[in-house]
C-alpha positions in Angstrom: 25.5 -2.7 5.7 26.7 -3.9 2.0 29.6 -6.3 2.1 32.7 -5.2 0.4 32.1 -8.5 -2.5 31.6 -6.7 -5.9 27.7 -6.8 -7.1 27.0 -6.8 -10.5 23.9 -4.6 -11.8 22.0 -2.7 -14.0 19.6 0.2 -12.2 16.1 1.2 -13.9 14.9 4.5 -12.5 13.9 8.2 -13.6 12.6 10.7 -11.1 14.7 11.8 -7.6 13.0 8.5 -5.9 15.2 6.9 -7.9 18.6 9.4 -8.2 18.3 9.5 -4.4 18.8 5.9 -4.0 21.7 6.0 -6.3 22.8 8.6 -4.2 23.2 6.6 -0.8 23.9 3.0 -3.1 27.1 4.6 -3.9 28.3 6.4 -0.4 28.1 2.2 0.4 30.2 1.4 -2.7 27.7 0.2 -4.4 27.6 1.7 -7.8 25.4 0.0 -11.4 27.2 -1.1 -14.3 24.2 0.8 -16.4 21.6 3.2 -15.9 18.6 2.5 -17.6 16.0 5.7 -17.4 13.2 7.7 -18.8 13.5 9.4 -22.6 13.8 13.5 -21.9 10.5 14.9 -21.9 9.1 18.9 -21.9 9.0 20.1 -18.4 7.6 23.5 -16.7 5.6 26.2 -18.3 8.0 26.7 -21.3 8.3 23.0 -21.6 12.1 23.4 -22.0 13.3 19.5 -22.8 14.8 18.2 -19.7 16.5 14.9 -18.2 15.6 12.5 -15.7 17.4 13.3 -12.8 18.5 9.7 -12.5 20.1 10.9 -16.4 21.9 13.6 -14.4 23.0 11.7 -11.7 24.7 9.1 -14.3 25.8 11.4 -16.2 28.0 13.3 -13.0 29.2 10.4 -11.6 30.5 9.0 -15.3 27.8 5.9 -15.4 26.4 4.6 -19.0 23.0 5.2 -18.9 20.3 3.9 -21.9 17.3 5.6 -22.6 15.0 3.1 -24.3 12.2 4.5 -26.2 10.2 1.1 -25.8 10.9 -2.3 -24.4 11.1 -4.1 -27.0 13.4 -7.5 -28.2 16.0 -5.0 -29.2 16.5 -3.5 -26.6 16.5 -6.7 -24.4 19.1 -8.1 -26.8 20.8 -5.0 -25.9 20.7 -5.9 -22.0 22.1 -9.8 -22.9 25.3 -8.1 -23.4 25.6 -7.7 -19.8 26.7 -10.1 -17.3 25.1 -9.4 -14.1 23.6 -10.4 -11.4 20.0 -8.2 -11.3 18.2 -6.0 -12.1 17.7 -3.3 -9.1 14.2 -1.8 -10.1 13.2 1.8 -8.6 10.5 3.9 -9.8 11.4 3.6 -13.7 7.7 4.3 -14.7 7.5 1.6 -17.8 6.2 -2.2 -17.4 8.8 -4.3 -17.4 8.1 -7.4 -19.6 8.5 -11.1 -18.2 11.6 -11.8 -20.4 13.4 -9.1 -19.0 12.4 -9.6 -15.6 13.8 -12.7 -15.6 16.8 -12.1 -17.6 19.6 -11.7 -14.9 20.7 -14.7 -12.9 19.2 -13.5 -9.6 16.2 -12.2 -11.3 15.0 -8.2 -10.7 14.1 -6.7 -7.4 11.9 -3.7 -6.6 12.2 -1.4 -3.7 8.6 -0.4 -3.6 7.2 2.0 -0.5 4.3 0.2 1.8 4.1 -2.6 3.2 2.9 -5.1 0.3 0.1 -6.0 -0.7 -1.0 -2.8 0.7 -0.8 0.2 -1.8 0.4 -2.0 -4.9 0.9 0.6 -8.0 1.9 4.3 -8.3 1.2 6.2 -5.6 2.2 4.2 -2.3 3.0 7.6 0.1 0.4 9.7 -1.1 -1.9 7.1 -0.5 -1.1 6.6 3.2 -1.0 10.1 3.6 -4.9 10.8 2.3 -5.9 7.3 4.5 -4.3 9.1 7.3 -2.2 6.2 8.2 0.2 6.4 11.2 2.9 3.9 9.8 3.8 2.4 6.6 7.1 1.0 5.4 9.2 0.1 2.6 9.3 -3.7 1.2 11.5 -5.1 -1.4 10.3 -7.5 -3.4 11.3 -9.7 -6.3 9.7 -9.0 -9.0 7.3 -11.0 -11.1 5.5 -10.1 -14.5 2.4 -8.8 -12.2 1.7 -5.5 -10.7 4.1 -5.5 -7.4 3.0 -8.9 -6.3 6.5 -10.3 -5.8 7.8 -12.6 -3.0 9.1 -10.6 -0.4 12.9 -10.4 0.0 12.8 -7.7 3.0 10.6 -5.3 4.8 10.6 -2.4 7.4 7.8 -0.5 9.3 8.3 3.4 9.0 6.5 6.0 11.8 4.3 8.3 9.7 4.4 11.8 11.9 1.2 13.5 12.1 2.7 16.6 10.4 4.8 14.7 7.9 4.3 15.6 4.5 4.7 13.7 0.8 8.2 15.3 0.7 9.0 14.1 4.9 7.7 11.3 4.3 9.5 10.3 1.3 12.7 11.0 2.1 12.6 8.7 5.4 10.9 6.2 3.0 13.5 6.4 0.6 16.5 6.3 3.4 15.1 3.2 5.0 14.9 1.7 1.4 18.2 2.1 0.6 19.5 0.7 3.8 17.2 -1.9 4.1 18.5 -3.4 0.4 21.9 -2.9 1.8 21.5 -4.9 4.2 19.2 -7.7 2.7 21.1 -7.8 -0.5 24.3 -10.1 0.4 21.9 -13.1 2.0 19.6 -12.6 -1.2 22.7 -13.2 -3.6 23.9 -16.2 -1.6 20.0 -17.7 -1.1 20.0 -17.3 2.8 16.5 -15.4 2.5 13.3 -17.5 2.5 11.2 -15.4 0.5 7.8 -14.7 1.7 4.8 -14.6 -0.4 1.7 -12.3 -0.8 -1.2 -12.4 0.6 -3.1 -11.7 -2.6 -6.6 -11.9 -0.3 -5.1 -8.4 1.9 -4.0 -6.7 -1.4 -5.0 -3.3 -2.2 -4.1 -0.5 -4.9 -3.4 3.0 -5.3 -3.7 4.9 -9.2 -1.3 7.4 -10.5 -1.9 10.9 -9.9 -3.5 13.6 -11.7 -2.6 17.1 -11.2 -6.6 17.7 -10.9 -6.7 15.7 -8.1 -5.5 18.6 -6.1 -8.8 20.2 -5.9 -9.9 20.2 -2.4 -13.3 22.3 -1.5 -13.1 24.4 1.7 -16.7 23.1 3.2 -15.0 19.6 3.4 -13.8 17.7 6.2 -10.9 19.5 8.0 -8.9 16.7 7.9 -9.9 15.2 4.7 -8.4 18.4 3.4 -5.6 18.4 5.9 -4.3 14.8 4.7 -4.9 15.7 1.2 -3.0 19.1 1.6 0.1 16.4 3.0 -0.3 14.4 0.5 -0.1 16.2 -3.0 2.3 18.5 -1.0 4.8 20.2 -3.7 3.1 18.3 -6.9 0.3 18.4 -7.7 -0.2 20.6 -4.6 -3.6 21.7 -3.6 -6.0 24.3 -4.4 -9.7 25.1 -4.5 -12.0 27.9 -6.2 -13.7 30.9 -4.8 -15.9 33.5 -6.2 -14.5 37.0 -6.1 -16.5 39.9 -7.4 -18.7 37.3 -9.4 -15.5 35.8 -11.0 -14.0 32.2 -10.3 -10.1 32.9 -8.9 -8.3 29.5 -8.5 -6.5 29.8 -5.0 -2.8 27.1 -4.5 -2.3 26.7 -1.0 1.0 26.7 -0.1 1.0 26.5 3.7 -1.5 25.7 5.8 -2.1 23.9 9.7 -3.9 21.3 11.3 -4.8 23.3 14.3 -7.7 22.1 17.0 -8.6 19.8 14.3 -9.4 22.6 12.0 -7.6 22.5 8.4 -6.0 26.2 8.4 -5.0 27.8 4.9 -1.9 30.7 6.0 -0.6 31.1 2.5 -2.2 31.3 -1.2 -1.1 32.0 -4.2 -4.0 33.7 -6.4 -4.3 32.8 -10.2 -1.8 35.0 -11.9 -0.8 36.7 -8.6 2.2 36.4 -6.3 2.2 34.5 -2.6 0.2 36.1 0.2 -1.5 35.9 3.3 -5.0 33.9 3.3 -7.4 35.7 5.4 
């Protein structure tokens, strides 16, 4: 676990990845001078403006928080007013340019969650998930000004559980993340770690993802659908389309089995109808 010694830094982050971390950071004493997060954006069906939840977690537990609309010299002029030592980087969703990257004196580091260079970019569990993948892990990595390529700083396997789901999955990934920066983070500071570079030749990448991605058609593999149901489970979620008395009716499944290696929908939620059975 952390050392007691006080570490000086400013946390970039915006959706409960991120608020999470902050969550277990500070049950270790280990609290950011600044929050730096996402503008508030139009969320739900009435697209009521809403915070980040890393915005709500400064906010309860009395942090300054900025809320850049770009990142620009400004704003980085903005950040020269603090003296610490990094930058702790954890889902933000904006490109970070070089100048700010390097800015603090130990440089920025990035908890990101695979084992790099596999799954570089946006979508690291749901991407294991839909491979079917029985392990991944969590690597923290310094960053550099190119798409999580980084030296590595620290890195853990994780078990993936054949009936884990985006949401299961996560919240191990983001528990062994927070511990394994806790523990890393004192060596880093004093220069004990050798960091270990990428393998650029075993790098591979994962996109950000749609909510149409969800689609999944019922005459597919069982577990194609299976992993993909794991995968997108609570957003996007998945659904498909089926012809009811010669109309289209959009089906979300919201529960459904691997059973006997057959993909097994139990609940549905019809367009513009309530949950029920799927028979």
């Amino acid at each position: 676990m952390m050392k007691k010694s006080k570490v000086n830094f400013i946390f970039f982050g915006t959706p409960d990845v991120a608020s999470n971390t902050l969550r277990i950071l500070k049950q270790n004493g280990l609290l950011p001078e600044v929050i730096v997060t996402s503008l508030d954006k139009p969320r739900g069906r009435k697209m009521v403006i809403t915070p980040s939840p890393v915005k709500v977690w400064a906010i309860e537990n009395g942090i300054p928080y900025l809320q850049p609309e770009k990142i620009d010299g400004a704003f980085i002029s903005e950040l020269k007013k603090y003296d610490v030592d990094l930058f702790l980087v954890v889902a933000y969703g904006k490109i970070l340019p070089e100048e700010l990257i390097n800015l603090p004196k130990k440089g920025t580091i990035n908890i990101h969650y695979s084992l790099l260079p596999k799954y570089r970019g946006a979508s690291p569990v749901e991407s294991a998930l839909l491979n079917g993948d029985t392990a991944t892990g969590v690597s923290i990595q310094k960053m550099v000004y190119k798409l999580d390529s980084g030296p590595i700083i620290a890195r853990k396997n994780v078990e993936i559980n054949p009936d884990d789901n985006k949401e299961t999955l996560r919240g191990n990934l983001i528990k062994t993340g927070a511990e394994l920066l806790l523990e890393s983070l004192p060596d880093f500071l004093e220069d004990k770690i050798k960091l270990e570079e990428q393998k650029e030749e075993e790098s591979t990448f994962c996109c950000k993802i749609k909510k149409e991605d969800g689609e999944i058609k019922l005459e597919d593999n069982d577990l194609k659908n299976y992993n993909k149901y794991r995968a997108f489970y609570g957003w996007p979620g998945v659904f498909f389309f089926k012809e009811v008395d010669g109309k289209k009716i959009r089906y979300k499944i919201t529960k459904a089995r691997l059973e006997n290696n057959i993909f097994t929908i139990e609940k549905v939620i019809p367009e513009g109808k309530k949950e029920t059975d799927y028979k």
